[in-house]
KEMIVO-462936 format. One record per residue (C-alpha): residue in three letters; z, x, y. Coordinates in steps of 0.02 Angstrom, whole numbers, plus 50000, padded with zeros to 5 digits. Layout:
% KEMIVO-462936
R   rest       w       u       v
R    ALA       Z       X       Y
...
This chain:
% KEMIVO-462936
R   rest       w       u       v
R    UNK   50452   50578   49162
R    UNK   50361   50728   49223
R    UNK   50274   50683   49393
R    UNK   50173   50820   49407
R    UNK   50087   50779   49229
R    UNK   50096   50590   49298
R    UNK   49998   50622   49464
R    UNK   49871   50719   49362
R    UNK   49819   50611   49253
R    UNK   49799   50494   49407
R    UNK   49684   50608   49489
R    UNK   49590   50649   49321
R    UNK   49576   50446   49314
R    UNK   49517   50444   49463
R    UNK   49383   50568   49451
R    UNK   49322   50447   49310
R    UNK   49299   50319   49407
R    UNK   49099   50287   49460
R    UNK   49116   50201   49607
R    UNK   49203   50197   49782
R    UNK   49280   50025   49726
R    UNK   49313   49973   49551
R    UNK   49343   49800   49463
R    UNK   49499   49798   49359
R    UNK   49563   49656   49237
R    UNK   49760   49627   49255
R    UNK   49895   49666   49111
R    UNK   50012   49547   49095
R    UNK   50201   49616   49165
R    UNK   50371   49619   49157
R    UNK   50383   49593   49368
R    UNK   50287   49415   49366
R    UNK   50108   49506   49330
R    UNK   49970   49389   49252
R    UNK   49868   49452   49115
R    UNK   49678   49419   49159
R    UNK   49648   49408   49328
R    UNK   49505   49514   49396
R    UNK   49499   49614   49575
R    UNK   49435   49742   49651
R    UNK   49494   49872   49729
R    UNK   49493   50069   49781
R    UNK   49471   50177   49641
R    UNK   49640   50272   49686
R    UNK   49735   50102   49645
R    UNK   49649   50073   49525
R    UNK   49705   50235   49436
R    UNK   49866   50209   49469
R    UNK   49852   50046   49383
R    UNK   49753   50076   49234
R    UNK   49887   50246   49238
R    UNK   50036   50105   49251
R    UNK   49977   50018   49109
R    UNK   49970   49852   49239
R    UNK   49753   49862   49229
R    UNK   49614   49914   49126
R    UNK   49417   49917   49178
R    UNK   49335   49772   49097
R    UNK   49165   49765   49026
R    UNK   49002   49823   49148
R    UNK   48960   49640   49110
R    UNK   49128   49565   49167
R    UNK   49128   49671   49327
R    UNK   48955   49633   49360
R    UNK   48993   49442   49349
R    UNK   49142   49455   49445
R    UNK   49053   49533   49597
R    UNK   48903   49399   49600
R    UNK   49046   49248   49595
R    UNK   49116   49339   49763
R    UNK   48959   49360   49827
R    UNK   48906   49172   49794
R    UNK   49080   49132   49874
R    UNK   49067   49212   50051
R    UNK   48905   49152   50060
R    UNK   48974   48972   50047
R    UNK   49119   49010   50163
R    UNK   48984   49097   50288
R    UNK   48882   48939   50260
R    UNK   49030   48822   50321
R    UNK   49063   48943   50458
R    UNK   48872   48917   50526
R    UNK   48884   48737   50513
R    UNK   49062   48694   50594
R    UNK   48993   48815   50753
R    UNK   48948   48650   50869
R    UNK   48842   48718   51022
R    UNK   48921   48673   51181
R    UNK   48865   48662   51360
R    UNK   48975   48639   51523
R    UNK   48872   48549   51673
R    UNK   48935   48496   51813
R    UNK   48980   48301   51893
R    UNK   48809   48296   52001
R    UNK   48705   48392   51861
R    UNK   48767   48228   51760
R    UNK   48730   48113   51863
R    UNK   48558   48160   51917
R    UNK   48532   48187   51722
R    UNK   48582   47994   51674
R    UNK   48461   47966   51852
R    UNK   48627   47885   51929
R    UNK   48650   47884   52135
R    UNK   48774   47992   52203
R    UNK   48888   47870   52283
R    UNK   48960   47956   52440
């Protein structure tokens, strides 16, 4: 394998690329890889993979799709988040007794 004509056609790949970070559909591989499952990522990896034969870019469609579903889902997560927060307030022994309009016993 020539590495020099390897690395090049990387960077040409790259150059291709339209955006800072692209969606890429998985190959399926010999090392455990599944075929089908979509991420995103930097456009340098994902020249190398679509390079390696381990990626290709899917439809604008597909990629479109894929980045509203992980939109919708950290919006759900950040939604959660919000409403496990529980406000909290320290006050002191007296400050609760002269709230619940108790004596102090002394």
């Amino acid at each position: 394998m020539d590495l020099r004509a390897y690395f090049q056609k990387i960077r040409e790949t790259e150059a291709g690329l339209p955006e800072r970070d692209v969606v890429v559909v998985s190959h399926e591989t010999g090392d455990g890889g599944k075929a089908g499952i979509y991420t995103e990522v930097p456009k340098a990896v994902a020249a190398k993979m679509i390079v390696d034969g381990s990626a290709e870019l899917p439809p604008a469609e597909d990629s479109a799709s894929f980045r509203q579903v992980q939109a919708a889902a950290k919006e759900q997560v950040e939604a959660n988040m919000a409403a496990m927060r529980v406000p909290l307030s320290l006050i002191s022994t007296v400050e609760l007794h002269r709230l619940r309009g108790e004596r102090e016993q002394g």
